[in-house]
C-alpha positions as CSV (number, residue, x, y, z in Angstrom):
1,X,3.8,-92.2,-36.3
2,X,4.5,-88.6,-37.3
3,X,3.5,-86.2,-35.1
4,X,0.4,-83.8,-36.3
5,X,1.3,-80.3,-36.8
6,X,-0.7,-77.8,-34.8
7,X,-3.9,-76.9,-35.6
8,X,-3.8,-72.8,-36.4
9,X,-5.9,-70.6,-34.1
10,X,-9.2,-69.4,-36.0
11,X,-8.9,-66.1,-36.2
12,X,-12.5,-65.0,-36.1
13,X,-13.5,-67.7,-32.9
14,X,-10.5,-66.1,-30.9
15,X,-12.4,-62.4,-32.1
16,X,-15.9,-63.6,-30.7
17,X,-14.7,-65.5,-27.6
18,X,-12.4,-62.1,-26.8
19,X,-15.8,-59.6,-27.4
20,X,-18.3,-62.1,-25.4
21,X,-19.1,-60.2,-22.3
22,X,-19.9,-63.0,-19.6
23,X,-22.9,-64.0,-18.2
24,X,-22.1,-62.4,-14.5
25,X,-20.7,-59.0,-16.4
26,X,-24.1,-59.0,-18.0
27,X,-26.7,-59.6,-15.0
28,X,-24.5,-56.8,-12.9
29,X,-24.6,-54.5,-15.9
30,X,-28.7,-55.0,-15.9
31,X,-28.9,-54.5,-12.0
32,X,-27.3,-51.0,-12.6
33,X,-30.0,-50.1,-15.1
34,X,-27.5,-50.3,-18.0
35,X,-29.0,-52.1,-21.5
36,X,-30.0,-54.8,-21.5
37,X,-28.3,-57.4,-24.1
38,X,-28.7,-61.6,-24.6
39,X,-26.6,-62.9,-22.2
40,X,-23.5,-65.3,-24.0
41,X,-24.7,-68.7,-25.3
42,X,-24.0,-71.2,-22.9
43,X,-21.5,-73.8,-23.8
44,X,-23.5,-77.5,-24.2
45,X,-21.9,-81.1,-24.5
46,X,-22.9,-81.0,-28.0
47,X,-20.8,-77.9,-28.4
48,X,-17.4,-79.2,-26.8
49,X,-17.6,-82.0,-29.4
50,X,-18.1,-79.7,-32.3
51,X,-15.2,-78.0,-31.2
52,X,-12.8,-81.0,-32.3
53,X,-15.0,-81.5,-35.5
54,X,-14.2,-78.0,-36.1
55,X,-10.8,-77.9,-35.1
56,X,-11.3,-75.1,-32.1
57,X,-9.0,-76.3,-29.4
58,X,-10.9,-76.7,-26.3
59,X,-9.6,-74.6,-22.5
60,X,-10.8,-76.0,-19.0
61,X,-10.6,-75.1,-15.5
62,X,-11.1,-76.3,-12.1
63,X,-12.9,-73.8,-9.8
64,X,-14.3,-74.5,-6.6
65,X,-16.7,-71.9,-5.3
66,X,-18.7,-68.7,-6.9
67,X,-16.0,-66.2,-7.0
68,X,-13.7,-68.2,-8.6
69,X,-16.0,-69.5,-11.0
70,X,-17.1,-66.2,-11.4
71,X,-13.8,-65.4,-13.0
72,X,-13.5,-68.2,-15.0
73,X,-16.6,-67.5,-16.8
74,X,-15.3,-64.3,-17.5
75,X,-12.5,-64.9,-18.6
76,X,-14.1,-67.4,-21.9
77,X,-13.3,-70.7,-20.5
78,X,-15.2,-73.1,-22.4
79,X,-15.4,-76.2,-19.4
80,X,-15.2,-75.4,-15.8
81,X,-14.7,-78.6,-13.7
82,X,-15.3,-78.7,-10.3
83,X,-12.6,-81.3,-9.8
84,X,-12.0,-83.5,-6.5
85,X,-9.0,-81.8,-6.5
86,X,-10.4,-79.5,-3.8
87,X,-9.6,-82.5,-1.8
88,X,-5.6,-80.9,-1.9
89,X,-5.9,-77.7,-3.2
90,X,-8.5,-76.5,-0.6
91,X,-9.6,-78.7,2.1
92,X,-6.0,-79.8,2.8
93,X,-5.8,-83.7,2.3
94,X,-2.9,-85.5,1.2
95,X,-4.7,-86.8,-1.6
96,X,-8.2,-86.8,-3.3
97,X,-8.9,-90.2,-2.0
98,X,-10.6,-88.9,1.0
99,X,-13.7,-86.5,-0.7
100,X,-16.9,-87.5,-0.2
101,X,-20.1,-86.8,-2.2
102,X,-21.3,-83.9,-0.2
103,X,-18.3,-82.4,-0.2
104,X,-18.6,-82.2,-4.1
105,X,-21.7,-81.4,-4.3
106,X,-21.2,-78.5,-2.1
107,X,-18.5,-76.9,-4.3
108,X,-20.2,-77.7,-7.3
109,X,-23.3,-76.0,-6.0
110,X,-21.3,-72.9,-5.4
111,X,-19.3,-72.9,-8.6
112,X,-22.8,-73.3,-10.3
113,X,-23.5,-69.9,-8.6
114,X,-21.0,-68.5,-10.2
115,X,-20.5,-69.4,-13.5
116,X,-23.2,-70.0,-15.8
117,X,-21.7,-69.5,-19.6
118,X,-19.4,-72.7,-19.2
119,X,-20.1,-76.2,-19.6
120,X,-20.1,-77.8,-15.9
121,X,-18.7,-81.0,-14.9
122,X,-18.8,-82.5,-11.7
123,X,-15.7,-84.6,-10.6
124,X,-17.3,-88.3,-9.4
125,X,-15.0,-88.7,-5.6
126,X,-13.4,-91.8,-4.9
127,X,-16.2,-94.5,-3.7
128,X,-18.9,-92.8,-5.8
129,X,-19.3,-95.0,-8.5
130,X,-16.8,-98.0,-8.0
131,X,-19.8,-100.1,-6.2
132,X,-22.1,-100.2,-9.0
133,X,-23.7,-98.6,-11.9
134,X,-26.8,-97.8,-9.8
135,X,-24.9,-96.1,-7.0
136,X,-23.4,-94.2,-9.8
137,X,-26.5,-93.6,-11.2
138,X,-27.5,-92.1,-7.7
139,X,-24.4,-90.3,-6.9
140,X,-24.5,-88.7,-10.4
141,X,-27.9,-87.4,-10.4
142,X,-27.2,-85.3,-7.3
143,X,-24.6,-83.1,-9.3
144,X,-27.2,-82.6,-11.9
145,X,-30.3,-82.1,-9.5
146,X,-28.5,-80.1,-6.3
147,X,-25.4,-79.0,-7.7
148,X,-26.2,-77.8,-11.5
149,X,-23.9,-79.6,-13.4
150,X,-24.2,-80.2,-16.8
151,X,-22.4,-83.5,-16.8
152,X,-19.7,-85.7,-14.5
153,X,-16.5,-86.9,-15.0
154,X,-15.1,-90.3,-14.2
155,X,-11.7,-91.7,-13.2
156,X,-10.9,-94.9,-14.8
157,X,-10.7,-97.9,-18.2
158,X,-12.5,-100.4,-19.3
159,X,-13.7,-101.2,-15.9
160,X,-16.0,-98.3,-16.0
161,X,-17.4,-99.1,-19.2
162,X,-21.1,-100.3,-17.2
163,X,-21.4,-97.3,-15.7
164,X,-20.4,-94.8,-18.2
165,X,-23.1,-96.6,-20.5
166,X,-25.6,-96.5,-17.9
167,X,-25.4,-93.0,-17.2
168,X,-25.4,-92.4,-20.5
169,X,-28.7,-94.2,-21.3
170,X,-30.1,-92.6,-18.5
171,X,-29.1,-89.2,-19.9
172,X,-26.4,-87.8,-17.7
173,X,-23.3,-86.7,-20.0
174,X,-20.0,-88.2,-18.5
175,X,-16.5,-86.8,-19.3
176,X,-14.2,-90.0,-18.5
177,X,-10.5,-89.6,-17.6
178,X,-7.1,-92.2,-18.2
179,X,-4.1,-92.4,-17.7
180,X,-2.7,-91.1,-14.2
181,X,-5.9,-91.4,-12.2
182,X,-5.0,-90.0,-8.7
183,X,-8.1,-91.5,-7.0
184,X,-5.2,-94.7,-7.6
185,X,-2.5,-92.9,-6.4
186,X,-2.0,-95.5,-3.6
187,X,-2.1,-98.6,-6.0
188,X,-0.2,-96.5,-9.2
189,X,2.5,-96.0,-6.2
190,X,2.4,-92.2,-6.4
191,X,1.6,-89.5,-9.1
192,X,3.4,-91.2,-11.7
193,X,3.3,-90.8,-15.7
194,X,1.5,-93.8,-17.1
195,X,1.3,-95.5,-20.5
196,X,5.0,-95.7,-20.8
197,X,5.2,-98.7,-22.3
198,X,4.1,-100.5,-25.7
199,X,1.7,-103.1,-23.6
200,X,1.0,-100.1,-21.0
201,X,-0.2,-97.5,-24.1
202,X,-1.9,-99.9,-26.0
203,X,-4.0,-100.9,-22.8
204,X,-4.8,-96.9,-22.4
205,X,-5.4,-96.5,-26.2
206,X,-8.1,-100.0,-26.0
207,X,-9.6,-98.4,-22.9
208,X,-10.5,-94.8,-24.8
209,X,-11.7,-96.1,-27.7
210,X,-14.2,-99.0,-25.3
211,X,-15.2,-95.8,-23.0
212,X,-15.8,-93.8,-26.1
213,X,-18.3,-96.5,-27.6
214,X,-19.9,-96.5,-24.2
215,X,-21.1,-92.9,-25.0
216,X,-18.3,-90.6,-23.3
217,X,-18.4,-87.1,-24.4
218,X,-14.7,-86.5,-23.9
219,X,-11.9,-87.9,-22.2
220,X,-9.1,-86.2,-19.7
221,X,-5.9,-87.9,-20.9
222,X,-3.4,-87.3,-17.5
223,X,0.2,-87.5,-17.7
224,X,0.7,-89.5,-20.1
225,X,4.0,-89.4,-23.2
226,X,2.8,-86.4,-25.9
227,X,2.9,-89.5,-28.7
228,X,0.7,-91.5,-26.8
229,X,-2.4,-89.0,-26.5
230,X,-1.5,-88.0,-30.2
231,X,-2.9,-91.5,-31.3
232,X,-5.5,-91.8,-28.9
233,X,-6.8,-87.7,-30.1
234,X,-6.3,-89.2,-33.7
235,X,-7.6,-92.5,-33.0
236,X,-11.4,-90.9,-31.2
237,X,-14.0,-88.9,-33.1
238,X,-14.5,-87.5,-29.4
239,X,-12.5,-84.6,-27.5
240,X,-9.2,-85.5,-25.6
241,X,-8.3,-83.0,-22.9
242,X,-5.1,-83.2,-21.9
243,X,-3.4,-82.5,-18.4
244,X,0.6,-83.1,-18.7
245,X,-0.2,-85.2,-21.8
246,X,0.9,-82.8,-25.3
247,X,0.2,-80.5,-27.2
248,X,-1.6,-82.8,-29.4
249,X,-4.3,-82.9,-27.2
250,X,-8.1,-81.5,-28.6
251,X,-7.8,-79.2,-25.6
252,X,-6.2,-78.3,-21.9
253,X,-7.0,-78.5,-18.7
254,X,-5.4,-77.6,-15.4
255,X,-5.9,-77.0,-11.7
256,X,-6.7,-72.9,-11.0
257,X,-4.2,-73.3,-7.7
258,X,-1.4,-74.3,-9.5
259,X,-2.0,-71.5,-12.9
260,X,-2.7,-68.9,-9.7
261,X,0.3,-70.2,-7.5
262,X,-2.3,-70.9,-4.9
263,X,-0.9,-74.1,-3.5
264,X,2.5,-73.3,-2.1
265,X,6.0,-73.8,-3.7
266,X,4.5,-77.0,-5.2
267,X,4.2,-77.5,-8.9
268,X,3.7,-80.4,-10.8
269,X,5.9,-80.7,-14.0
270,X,3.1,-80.2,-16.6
271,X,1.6,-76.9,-15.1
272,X,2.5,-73.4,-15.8
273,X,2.2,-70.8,-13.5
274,X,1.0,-67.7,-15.1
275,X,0.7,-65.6,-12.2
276,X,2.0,-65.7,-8.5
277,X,-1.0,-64.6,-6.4
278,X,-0.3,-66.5,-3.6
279,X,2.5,-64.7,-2.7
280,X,0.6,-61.7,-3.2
281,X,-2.0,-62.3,-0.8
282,X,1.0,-63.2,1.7
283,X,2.3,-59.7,1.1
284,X,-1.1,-58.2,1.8
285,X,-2.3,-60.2,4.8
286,X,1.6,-59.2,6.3
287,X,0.8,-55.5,5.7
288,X,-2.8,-56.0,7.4
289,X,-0.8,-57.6,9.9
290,X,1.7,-55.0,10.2
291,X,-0.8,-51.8,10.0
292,X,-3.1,-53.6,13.1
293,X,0.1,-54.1,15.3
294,X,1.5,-50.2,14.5
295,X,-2.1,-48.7,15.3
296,X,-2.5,-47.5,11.7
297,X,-5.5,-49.4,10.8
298,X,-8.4,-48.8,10.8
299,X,-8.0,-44.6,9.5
300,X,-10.5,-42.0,8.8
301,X,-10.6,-43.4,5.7
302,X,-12.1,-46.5,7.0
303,X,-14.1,-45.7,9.8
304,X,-17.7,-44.2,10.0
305,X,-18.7,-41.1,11.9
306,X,-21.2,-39.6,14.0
307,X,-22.7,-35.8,13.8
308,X,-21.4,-34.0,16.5
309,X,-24.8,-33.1,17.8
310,X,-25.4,-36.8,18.0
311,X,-22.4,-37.3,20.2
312,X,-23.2,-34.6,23.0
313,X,-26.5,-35.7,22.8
314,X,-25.0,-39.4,24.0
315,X,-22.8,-38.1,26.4
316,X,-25.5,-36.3,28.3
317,X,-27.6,-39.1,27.8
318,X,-24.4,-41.0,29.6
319,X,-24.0,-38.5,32.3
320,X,-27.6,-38.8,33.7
321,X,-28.4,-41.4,36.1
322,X,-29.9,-44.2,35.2
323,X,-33.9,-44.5,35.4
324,X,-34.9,-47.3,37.5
């Protein structure tokens, strides 16, 4: 199959999205007595799948408390996931296997502080929803009800069919997600690209299409060949997101650590780092470091005073005796 050429930038969407304040610039400009303006529209399911109908490539983020999310909003990201990715990138496990429900809901509850322009997905943790469509059901609402989210994402095929549709019917939006699923990582034998095959792909390709008639609003295709999510964008009236997975992908995601270089020298093959700020932040907790250690820090500059009047008054106060 030919591959699709890609889809020209609209000129006068890139113009809007550049000139939308955010929704945080806007509420600070109001608490300083500026003008008051509408804040930006905020981004709804039933906007992310216009985008593909309209051929607007869609951008995503991960983001994992307020500031953060904070910036993403400004910056005109369309989806903000709160992914269980935190599981690695911030709370230092080996995998994502080990997050828990509260953990997510926790992040998600800050991100939701933070950013309120972007659609907000809530990543489902491993054990969440694999019991049963009613646990799901349970697990799903509390991103919704204590967190904010706008919808969840779910890891997995056709065996999540049941509980995509019930969410679904009981009107929670769900985001679903093939291909390299690392809540698997342990069965899949490591973070490996999947679908590499003619049986494998065609499997992957059945399993978008079922999760799609089960009401999915989108689907995350992960590391998967760049021909393979071109049939599976081509083949779905609903958005693929893609993560190591083409450029023929409706839109992108990727993980704010590894864009920020946040999470050491490691970098999986599909991400671009497009800034280094984690050696940044090395270089200025060194100088802290340094300036504490020389006796340089804090300065004048830094440090509050007291009138001289004040002070004597203290001193005398000091050099009395104590009243008993």
């Amino acid at each position: 199959m030919p591959e699709k050429p890609e889809r020209p930038p609209d000129p006068a969407y890139q113009k809007a999205r550049a000139s939308e304040p955010s929704s945080t610039g806007q509420a600070e400009l109001a608490s300083y007595g500026g003008a008051a303006v509408a804040p930006p529209k905020k981004v709804t399911v039933p906007d992310v799948v216009a985008m593909k109908r309209d051929g607007k490539r869609i951008t995503m983020m991960t983001a994992y408390d307020a500031a953060f999310a904070r910036l993403v909003d400004r910056a005109g990201i369309d989806v903000l996931l709160v992914g269980d990715s935190l599981g690695m990138v911030v709370l230092g496990y080996p995998n994502t296997v080990p997050v828990t429900m509260d953990d997510m809901v926790r992040h998600a509850s800050a991100a939701s502080r933070g950013a309120t322009r972007p659609l907000l997905v809530g990543d489902m943790p491993f054990g969440s929803y694999q019991t049963g469509p009613q646990d799901a059901l349970r697990n799903a609402a509390r991103f919704l009800k204590e967190a904010g989210m706008d919808a969840v994402k779910i890891e997995g095929g056709r065996e999540t069919v049941d509980t995509v549709r019930t969410l679904v019917d009981n009107g929670i939006s769900v985001m679903a997600h093939v291909g390299l699923t690392p809540q698997r990582v342990a069965q899949l034998g490591g973070f490996k690209t999947q679908a590499r095959t003619a049986r494998a792909a065609r499997r992957l390709i059945d399993d978008a299409v079922a999760l799609e008639e089960a009401g999915a609003f989108s689907i995350v295709l992960e590391s998967i060949p760049a021909r393979v999510a071109a049939i599976v964008t081509e083949r779905l009236s609903i958005p693929t997101i893609g993560i190591g997975a083409g450029l023929d992908c409706d839109g992108q995601v990727l993980v704010l650590h590894d864009v920020l270089g946040l999470y050491g020298d490691f970098k999986p093959k599909f991400a671009k780092r497009y800034a280094d700020i984690g050696a940044q932040v090395e270089s200025a907790l060194r100088a802290f470091d340094a300036e504490v250690r020389a006796g340089t820090f804090p300065d004048a500059e830094h440090s509050f005073t007291m009138t001289e009047t004040e002070l004597d008054a203290l001193r005398q106060g000091l050099a009395r005796p104590k009243a008993v």
